[in-house]
GUTITOR-200401 format. One record per atom (N, C-alpha, C): residue in three letters; x, y, z; residue number from 1. Coordinates in steps of 0.05 Angstrom, whole numbers, plus 32768, in hexadecimal, padded with zeros to 4 digits. Example, Ala and Ser with C-alpha at 12.3 -4.5 7.8 and 13.67 -1.06 7.14 Angstrom:
R_rest_px_py_pz_nr
R_ALA_8108_7F8E_809C_1
R_ALA_80F6_7FA6_809C_1
R_ALA_8108_7FBE_809C_1
R_SER_8101_7FD3_808E_2
R_SER_8111_7FEB_808F_2
R_SER_8102_8001_809D_2
//
This chain:
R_rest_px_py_pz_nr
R_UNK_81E0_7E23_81B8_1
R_UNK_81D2_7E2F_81A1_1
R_UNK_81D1_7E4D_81A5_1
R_UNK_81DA_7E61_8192_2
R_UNK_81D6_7E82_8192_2
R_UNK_81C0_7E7E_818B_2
R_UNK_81B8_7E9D_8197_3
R_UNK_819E_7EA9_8190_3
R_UNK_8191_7EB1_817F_3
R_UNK_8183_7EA8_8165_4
R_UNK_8181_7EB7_8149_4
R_UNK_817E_7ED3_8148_4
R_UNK_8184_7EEB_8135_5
R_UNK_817C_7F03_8128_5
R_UNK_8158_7EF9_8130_5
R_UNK_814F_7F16_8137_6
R_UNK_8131_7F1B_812F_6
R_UNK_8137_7F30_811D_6
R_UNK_8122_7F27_80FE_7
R_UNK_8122_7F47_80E8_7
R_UNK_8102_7F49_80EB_7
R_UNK_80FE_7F5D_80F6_8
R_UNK_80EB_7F6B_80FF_8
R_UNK_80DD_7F7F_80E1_8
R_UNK_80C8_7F7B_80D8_9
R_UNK_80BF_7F90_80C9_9
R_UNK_809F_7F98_80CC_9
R_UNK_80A5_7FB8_80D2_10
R_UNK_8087_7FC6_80D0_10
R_UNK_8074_7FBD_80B7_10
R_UNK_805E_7FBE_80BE_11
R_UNK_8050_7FB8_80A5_11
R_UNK_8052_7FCB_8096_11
R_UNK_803B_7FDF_807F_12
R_UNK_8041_7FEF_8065_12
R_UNK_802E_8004_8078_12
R_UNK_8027_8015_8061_13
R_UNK_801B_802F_8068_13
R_UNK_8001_802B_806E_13
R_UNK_7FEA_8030_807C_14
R_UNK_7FD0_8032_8084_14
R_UNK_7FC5_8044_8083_14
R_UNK_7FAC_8048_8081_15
R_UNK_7F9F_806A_807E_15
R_UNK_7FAB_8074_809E_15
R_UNK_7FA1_8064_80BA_16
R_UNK_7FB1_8075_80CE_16
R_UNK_7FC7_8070_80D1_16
R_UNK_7FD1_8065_80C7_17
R_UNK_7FF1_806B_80CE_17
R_UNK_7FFF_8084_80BE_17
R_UNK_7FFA_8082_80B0_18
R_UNK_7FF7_80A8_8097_18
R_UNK_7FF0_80BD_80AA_18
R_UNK_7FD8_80B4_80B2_19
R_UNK_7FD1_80D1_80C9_19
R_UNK_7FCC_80CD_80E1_19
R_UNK_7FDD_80B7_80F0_20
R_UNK_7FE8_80BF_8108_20
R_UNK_7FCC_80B4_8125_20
R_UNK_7FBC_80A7_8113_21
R_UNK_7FAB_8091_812B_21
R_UNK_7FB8_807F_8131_21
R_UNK_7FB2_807D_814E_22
R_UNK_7FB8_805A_8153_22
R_UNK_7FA7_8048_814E_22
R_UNK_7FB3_8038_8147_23
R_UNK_7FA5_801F_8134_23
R_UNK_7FB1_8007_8147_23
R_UNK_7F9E_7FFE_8153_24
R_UNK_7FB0_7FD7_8161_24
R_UNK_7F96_7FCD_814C_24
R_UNK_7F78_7FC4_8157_25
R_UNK_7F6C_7FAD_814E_25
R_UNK_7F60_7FB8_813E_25
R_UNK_7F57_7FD2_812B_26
R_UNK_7F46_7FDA_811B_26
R_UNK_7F62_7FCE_8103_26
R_UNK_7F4D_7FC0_80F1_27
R_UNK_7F59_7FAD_80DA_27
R_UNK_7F62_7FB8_80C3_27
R_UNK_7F6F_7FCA_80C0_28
R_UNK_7F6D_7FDD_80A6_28
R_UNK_7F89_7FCB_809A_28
R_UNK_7F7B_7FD5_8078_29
R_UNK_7F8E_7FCE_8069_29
R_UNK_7FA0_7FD6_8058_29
R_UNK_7FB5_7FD5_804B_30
R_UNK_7FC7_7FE1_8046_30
R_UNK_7FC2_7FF1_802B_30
R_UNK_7FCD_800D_8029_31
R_UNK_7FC7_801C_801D_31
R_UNK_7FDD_8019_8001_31
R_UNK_7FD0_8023_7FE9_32
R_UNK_7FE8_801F_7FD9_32
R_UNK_8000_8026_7FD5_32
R_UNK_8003_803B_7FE2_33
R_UNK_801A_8042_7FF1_33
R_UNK_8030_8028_7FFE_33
R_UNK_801E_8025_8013_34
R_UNK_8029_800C_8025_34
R_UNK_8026_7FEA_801A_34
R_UNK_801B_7FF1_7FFF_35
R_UNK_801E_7FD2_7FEF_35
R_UNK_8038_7FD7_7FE7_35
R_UNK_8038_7FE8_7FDC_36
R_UNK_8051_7FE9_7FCE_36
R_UNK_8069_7FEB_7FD5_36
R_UNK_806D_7FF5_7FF1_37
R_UNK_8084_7FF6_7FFF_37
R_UNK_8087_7FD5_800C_37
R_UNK_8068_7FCC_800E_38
R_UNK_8071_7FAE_801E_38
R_UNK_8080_7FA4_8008_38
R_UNK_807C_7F9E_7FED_39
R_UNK_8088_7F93_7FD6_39
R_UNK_80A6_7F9E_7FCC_39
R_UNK_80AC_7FBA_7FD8_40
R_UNK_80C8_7FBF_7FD9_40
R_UNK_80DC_7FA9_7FEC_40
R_UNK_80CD_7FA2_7FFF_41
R_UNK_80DB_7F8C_8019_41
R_UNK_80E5_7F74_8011_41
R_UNK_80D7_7F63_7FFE_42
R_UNK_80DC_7F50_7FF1_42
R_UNK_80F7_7F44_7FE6_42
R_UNK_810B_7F57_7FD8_43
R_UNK_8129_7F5C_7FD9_43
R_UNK_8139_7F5C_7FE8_43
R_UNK_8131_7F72_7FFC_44
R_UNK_813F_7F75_8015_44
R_UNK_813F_7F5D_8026_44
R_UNK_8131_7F4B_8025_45
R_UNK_812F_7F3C_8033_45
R_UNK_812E_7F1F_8029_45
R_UNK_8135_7F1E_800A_46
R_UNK_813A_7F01_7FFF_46
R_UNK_8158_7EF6_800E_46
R_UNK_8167_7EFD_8014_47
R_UNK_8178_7EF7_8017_47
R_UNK_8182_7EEC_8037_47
R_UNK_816D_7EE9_8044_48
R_UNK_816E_7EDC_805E_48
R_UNK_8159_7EC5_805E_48
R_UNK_8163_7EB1_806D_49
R_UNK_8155_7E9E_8073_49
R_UNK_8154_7E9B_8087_49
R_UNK_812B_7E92_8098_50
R_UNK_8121_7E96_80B1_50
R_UNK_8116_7E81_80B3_50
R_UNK_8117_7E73_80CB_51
R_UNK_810F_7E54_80D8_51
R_UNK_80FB_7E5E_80DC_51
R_UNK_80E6_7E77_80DA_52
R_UNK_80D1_7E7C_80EA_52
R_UNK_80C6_7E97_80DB_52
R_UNK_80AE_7E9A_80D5_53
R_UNK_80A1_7EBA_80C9_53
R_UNK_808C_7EAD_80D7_53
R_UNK_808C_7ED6_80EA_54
R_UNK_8074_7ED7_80F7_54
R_UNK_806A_7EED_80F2_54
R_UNK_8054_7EEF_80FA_55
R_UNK_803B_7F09_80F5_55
R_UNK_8023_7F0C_8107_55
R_UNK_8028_7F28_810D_56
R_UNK_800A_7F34_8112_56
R_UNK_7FF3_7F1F_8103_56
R_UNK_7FDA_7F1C_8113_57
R_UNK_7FCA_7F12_8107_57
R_UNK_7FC0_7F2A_80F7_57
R_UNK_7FBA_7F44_80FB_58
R_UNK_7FB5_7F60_80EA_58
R_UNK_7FB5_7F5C_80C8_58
R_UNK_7FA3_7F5D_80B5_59
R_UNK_7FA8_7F61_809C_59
R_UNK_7FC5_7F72_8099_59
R_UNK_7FC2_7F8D_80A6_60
R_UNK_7FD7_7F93_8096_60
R_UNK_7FF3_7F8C_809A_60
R_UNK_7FF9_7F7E_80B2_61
R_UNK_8017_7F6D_80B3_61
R_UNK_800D_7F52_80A2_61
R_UNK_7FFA_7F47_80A4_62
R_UNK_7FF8_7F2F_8091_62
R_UNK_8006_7F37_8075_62
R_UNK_7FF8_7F51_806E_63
R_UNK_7FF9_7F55_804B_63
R_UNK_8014_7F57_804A_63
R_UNK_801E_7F6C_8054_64
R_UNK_803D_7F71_8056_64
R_UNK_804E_7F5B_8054_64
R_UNK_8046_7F4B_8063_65
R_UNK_805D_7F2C_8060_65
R_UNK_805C_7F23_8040_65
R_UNK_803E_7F1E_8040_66
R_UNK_8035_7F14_802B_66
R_UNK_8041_7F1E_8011_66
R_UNK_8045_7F37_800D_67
R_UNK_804E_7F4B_7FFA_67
R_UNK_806B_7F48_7FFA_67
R_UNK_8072_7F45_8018_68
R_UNK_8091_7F44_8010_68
R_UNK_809E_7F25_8005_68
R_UNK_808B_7F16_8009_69
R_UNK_808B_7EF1_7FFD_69
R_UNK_8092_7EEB_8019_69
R_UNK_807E_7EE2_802C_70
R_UNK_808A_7ED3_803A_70
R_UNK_8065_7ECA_8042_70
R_UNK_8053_7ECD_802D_71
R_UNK_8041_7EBE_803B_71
R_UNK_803E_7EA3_803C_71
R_UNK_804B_7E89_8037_72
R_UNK_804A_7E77_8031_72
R_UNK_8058_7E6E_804A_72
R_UNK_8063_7E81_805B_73
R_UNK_8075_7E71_806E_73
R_UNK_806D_7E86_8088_73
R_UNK_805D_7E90_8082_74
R_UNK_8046_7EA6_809F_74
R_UNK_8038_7E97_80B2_74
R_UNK_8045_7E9C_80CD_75
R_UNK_8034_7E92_80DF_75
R_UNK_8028_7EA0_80F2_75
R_UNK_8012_7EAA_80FB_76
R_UNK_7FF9_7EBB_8109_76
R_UNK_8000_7EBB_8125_76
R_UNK_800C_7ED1_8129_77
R_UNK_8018_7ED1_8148_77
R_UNK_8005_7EE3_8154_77
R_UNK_7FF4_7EE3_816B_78
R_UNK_7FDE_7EF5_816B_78
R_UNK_7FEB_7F0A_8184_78
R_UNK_8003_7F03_8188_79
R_UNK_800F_7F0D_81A2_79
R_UNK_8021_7F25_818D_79
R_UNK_801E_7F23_817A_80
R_UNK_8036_7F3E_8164_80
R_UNK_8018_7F4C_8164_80
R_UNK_8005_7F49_8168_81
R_UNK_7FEE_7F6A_8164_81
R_UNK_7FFA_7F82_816C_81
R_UNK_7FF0_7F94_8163_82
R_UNK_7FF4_7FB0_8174_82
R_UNK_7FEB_7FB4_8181_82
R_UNK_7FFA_7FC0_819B_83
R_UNK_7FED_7FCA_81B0_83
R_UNK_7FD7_7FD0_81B4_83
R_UNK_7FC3_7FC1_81C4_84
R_UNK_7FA9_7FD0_81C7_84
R_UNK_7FA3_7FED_81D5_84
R_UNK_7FA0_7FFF_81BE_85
R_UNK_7F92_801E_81C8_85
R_UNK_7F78_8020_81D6_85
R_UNK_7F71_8004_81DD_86
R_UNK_7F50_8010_81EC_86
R_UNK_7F47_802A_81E2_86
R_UNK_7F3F_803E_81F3_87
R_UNK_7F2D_8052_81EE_87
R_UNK_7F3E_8067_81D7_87
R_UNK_7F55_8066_81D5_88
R_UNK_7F64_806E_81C6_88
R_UNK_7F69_8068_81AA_88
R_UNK_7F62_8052_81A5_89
R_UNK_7F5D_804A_8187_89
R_UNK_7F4C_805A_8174_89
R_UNK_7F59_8058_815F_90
R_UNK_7F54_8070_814F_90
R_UNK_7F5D_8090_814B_90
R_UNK_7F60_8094_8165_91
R_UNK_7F71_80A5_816A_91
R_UNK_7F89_80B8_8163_91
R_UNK_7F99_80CC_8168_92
R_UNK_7FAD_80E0_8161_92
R_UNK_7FB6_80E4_8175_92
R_UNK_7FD8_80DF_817F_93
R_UNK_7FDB_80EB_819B_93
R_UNK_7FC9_8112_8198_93
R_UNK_7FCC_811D_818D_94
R_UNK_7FC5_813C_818F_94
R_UNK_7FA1_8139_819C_94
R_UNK_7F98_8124_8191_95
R_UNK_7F7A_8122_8197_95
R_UNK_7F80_811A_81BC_95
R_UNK_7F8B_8107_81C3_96
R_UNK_7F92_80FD_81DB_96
R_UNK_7F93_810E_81F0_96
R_UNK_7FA5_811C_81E9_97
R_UNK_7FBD_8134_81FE_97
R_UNK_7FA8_8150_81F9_97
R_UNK_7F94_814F_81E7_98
R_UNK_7F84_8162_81F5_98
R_UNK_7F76_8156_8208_98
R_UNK_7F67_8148_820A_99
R_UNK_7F5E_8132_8222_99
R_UNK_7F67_812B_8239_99
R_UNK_7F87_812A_822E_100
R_UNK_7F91_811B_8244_100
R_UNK_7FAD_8128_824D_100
R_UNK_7FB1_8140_824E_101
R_UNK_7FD2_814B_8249_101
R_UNK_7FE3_813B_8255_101
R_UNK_8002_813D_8248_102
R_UNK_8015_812B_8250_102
R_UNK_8012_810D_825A_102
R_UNK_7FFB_80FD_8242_103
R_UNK_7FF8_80E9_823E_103
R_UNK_8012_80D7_822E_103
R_UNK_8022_80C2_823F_104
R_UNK_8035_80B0_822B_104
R_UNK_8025_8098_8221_104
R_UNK_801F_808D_8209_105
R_UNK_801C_8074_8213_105
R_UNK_8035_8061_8215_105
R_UNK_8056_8067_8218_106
R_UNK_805E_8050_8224_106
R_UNK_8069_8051_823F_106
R_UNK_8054_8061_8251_107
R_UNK_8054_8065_826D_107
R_UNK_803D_805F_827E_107
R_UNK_8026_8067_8264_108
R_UNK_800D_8070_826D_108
R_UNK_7FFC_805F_8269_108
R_UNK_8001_804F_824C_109
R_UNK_7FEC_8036_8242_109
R_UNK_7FD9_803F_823A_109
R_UNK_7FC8_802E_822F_110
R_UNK_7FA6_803D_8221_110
R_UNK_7F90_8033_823F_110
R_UNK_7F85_804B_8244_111
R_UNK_7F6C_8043_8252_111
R_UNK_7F59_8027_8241_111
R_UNK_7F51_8011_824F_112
R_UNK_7F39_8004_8243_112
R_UNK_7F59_7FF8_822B_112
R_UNK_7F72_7FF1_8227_113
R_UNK_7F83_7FE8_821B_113
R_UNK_7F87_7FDA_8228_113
R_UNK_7FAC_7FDA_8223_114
R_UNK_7FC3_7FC4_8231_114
R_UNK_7FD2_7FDE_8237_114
R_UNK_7FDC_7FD4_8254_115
R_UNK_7FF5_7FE8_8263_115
R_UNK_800E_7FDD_8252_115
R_UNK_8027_7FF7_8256_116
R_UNK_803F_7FF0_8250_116
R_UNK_8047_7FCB_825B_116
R_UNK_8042_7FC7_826C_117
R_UNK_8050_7FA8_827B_117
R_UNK_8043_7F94_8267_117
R_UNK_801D_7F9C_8265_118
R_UNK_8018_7F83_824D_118
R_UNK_8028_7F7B_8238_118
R_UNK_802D_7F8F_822A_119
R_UNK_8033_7F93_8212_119
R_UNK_8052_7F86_8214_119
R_UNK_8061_7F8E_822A_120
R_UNK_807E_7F8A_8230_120
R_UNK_807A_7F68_8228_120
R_UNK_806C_7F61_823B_121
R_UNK_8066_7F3F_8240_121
R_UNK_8062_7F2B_8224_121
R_UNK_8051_7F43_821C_122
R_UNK_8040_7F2F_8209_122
R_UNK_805E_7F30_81EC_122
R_UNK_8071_7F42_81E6_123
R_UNK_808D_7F4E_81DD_123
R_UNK_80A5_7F2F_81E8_123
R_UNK_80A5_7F33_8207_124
R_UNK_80AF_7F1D_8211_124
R_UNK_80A9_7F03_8205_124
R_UNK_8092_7EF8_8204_125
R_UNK_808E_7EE4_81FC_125
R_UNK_808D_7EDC_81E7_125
R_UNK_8092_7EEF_81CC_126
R_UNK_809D_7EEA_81AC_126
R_UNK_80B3_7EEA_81AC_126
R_UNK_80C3_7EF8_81BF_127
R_UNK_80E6_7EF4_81C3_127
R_UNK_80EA_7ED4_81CB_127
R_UNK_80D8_7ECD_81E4_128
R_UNK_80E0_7EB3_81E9_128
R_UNK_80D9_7E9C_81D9_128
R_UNK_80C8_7EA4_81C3_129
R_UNK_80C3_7E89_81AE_129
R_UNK_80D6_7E90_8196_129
R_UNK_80DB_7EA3_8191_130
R_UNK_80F0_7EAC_8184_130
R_UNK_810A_7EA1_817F_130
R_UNK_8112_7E9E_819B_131
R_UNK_8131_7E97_819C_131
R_UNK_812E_7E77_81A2_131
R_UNK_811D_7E6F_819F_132
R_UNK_8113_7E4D_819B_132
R_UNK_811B_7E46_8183_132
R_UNK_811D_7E55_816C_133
R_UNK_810D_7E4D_8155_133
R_UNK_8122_7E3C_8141_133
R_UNK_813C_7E43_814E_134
R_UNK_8151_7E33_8142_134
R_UNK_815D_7E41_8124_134
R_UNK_8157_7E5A_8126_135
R_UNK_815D_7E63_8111_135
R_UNK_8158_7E83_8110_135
R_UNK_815A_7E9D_80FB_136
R_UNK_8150_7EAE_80FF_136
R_UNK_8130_7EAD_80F8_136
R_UNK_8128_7EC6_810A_137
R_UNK_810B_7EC4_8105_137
R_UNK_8105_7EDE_80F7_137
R_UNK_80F4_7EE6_80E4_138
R_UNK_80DD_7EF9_80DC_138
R_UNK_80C4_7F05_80E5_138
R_UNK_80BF_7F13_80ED_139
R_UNK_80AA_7F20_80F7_139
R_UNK_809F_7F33_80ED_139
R_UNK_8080_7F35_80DF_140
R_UNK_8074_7F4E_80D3_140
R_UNK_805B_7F59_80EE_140
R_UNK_8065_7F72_80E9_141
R_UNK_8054_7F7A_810A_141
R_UNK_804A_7F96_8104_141
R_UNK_8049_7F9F_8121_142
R_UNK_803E_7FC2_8123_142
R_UNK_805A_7FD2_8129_142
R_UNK_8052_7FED_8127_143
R_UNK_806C_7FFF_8133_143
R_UNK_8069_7FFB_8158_143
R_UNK_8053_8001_8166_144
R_UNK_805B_8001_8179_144
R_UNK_8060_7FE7_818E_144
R_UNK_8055_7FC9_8183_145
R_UNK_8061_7FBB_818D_145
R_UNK_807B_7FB7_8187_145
R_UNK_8082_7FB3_8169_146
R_UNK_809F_7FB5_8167_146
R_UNK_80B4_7FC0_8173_146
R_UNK_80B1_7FD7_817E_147
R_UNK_80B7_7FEE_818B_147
R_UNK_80C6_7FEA_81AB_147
R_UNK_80A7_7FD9_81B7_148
R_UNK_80AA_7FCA_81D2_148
R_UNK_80BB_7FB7_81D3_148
R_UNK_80B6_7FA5_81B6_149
R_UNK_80CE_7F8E_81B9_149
R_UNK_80F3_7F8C_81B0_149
R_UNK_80F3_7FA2_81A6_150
R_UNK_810D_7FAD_81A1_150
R_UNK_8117_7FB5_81C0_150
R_UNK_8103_7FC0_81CF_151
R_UNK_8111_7FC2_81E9_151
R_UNK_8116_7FB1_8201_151
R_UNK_80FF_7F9D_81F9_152
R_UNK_8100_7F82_8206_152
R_UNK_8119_7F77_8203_152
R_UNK_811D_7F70_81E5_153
R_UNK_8134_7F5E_81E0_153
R_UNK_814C_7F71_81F0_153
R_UNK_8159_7F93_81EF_154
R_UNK_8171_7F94_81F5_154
R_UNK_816C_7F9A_8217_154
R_UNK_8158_7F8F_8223_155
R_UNK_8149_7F8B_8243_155
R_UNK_8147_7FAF_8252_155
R_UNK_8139_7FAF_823E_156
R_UNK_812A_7FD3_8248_156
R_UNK_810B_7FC6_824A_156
R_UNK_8100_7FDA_8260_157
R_UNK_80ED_7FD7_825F_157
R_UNK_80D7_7FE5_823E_157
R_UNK_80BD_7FE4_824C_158
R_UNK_80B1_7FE8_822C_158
R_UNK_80AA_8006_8229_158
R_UNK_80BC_8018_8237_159
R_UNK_80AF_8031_8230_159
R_UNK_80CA_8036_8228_159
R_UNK_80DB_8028_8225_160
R_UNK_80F7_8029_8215_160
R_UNK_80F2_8031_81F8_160
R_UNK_80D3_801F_81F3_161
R_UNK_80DA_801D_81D0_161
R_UNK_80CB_8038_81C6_161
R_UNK_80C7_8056_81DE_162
R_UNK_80C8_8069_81CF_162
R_UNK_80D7_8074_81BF_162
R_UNK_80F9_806A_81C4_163
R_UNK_810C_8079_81BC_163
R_UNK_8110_806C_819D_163
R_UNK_8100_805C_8193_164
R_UNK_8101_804C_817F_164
R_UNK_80EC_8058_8164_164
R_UNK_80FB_806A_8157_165
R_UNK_80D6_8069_8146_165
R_UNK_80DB_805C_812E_165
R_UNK_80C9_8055_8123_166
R_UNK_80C2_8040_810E_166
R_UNK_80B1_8047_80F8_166
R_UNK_80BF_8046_80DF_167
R_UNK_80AC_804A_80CF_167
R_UNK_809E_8038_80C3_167
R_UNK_8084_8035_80A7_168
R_UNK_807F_801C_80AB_168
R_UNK_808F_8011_8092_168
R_UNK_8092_7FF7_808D_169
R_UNK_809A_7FED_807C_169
R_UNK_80B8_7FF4_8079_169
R_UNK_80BE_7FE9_8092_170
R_UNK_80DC_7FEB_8092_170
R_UNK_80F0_7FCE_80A2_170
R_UNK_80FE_7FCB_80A2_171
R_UNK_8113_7FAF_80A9_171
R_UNK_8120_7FB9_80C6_171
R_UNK_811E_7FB3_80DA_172
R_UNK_8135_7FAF_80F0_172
R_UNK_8140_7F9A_80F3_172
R_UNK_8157_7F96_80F9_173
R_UNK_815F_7F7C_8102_173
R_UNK_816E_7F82_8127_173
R_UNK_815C_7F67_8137_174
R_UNK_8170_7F67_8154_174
R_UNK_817D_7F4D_814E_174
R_UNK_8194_7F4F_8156_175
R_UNK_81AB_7F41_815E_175
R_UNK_81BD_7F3E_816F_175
R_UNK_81DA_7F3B_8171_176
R_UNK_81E8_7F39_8185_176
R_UNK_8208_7F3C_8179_176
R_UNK_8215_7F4D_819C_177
R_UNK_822F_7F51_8199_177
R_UNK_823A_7F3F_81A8_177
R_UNK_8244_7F37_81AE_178
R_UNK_825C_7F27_81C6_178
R_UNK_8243_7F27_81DF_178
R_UNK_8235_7F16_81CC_179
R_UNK_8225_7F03_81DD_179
R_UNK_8210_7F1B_81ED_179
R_UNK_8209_7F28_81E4_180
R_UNK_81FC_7F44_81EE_180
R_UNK_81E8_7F49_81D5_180
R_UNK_81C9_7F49_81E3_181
R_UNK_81B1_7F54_81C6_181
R_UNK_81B7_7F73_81C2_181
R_UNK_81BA_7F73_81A4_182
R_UNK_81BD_7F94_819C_182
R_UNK_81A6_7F94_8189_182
R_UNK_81A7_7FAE_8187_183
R_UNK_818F_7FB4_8172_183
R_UNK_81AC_7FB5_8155_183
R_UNK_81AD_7FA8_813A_184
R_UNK_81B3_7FA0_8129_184
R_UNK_81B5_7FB6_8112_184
R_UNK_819B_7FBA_810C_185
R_UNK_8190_7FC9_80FF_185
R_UNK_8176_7FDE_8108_185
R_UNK_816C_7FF6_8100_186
R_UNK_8158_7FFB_810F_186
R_UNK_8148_800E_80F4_186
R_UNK_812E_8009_80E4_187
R_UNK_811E_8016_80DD_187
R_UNK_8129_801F_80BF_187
R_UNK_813A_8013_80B6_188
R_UNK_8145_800B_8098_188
R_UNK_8131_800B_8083_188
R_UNK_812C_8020_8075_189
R_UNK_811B_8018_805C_189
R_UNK_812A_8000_804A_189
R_UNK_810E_7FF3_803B_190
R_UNK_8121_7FDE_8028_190
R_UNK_8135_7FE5_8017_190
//
């Protein structure tokens, strides 16, 4: 049996994701902005069929699926959260790096968070139910776990998935060359 495609999509726009807080467990919901772009997805993505849609438990990856039609077939993966920012939540890197200069978080992790390796792990283990699933899978998530697990799958570690940026409400697809995980697609508006 090959390995299915993962299509990976950020959720829509958020008040901090507009201005640049980190957001893992504060619940915010999608802005009309980011309704509207989740409902651009819907097209882009009628045309594949997935043995499997997963999601952030987060409203705003819920809504996003939801918007793009796939709530009927959404299942609550609590391991797709975003990265926990501990004391950093809420946050602006610029607010941080006065605090903290030459702060990474995919080196450095959030104090009172998850280090880069959690996050790696917790990435690992949606790849490994993933390629179970007998089919391609769907995933509505965050930018910076997404990020980690794009590097998981082509076996970088998780401060790999700096080189990755993401906007929200957008399509990646990982896949494969001659039996080798590639990144497919990467950060595709609908």
């Amino acid at each position: 049996m090959s390995e299915p495609e993962l299509v990976l999509v950020r959720h829509g726009d958020t008040e901090w994701s507009q201005n640049g807080r980190h957001t893992s467990h504060t619940d915010l919901p999608l802005l009309a902005s980011g309704v509207e772009r989740a409902r651009t997805l819907a097209p882009a993505l009628a045309s594949f069929r997935f043995a499997r849609v997963l999601s952030s438990p987060l409203q705003r990856a819920r809504q996003t699926a939801e918007l793009a039609g796939f709530g009927a077939q959404l299942e609550i993966v609590p391991e797709l959260t975003e990265w926990d920012y501990g004391e950093y939540e809420g946050l602006t890197s610029d607010t941080i790096w006065a605090q903290r200069p030459g702060w990474q978080l995919w080196t450095d992790g959030a104090p009172g968070g998850e280090s880069p390796a959690e996050v790696a792990a917790r990435a690992d283990h949606v790849i490994a139910e993933a390629v179970q699933a007998g089919g391609d899978v769907l995933m509505f998530a965050h930018g910076h776990i997404l990020r980690v697990l794009v590097a998981r799958w082509i076996g970088e570690g998780a401060s790999a998935g700096a080189r990755f940026t993401l906007n929200p409400a957008t399509i990646s697809i990982l896949g494969h060359e001659h039996a080798q995980r590639v990144v497919g697609r990467w950060n595709a508006p609908a």
